[in-house]
N, C-alpha and C positions, 0 to 999 in steps of 0.2 A: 750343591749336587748331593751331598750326606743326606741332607734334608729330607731333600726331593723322595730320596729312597727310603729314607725313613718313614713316607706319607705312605709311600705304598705300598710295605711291610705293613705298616697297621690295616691300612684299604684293604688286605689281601689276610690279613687273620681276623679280620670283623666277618670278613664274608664268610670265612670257613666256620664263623660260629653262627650262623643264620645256616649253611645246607643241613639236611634232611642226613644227606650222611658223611657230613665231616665236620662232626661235632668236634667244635674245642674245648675241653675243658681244663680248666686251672688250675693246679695246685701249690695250695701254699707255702712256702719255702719254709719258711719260720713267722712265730705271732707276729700282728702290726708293732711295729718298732715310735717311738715317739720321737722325733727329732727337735735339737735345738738348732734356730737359724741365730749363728755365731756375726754375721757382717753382710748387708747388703751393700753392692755398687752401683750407685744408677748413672746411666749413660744416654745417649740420645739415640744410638741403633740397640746397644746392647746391656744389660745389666747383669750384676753377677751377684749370686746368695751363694754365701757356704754357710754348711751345716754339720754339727754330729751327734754321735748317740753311741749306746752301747748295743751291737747286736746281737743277739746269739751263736748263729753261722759266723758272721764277719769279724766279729768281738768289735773293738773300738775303732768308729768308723767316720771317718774327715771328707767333707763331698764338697764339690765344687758343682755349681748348677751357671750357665752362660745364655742366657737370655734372648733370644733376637722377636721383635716384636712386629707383628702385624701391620696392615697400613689403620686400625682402630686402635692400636695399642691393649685390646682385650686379648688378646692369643698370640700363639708364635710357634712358634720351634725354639729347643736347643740342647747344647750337646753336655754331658757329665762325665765326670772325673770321680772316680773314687776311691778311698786306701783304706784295707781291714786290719786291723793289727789284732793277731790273735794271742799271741806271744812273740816270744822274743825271737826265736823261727819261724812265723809264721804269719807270714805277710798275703794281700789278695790286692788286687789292683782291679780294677773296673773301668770301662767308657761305656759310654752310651749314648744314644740321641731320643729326641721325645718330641711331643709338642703338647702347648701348652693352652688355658683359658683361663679368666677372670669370670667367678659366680661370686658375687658382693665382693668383699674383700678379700676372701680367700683366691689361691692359686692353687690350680687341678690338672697337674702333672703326669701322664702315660709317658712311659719309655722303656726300652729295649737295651739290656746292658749287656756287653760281653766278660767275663769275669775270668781272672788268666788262669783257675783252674779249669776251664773249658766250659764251665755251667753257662748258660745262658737263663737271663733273669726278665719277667714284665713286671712291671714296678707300680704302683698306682701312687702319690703322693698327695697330698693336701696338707698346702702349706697356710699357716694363716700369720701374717704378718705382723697386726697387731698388737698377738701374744707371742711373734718370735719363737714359734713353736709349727712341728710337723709332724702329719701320721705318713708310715711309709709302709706301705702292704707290697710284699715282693713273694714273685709267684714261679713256679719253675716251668722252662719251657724244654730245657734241656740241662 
């Protein structure tokens, strides 16, 4: 059901960036972040990568990504976890949900995060497995 709604969140902000007058435009939260992917789990419905990095906004940052795959196993949906440690007060927590596609071996990751200072984030990710390594472009929507 998350899913579901999550298809139509993005269906419903692609379109508003095609009208004439209700241009979406994106701004960027902070520079592309590099992520290291720390542990994949594969599974037969779902798989799991966690990842972190150091980020500006978030400071040091632990992500949980949950996988559900397609009936082609190129795409899917799924949902994320995330924790900012800025200091020692200063903690951010994050969810989200996305969906997902396979171009070569990379993985091209869109999703929608809620972040419990109230921001709301669009995320672009490109994950590439091989080198265990991630670009994370995060944008503000609110």
């Amino acid at each position: 059901m998350r899913n579901a709604v999550l298809l139509l969140v993005l269906v419903f902000i692609s379109n508003f960036a095609f009208a004439d007058h209700h241009k979406l435009e994106l701004k960027e939260r902070q520079p592309i972040a590099q992520l290291d992917l720390t542990s994949v789990t594969l599974g037969d419905d779902t798989s799991v990568i966690n990842a972190e990095t150091q980020m500006g906004v978030y400071g040091r940052v632990y992500m949980t990504f949950i996988l559900s795959s397609g009936a082609n196993a190129n795409s899917g949906t799924y949902s994320f976890e995330g924790r900012g440690y800025v200091d020692e007060e200063t903690v951010f927590s994050g969810k989200g949900v996305g969906i997902w596609h396979r171009e070569g071996a990379n993985l091209i990751m869109d999703q929608l995060i809620n972040i419990s200072d109230g921001t709301v984030n669009f995320d672009r990710i490109v994950m590439n497995p091989l080198k265990r390594t991630a670009t994370l472009a995060v944008y503000a929507l609110k």
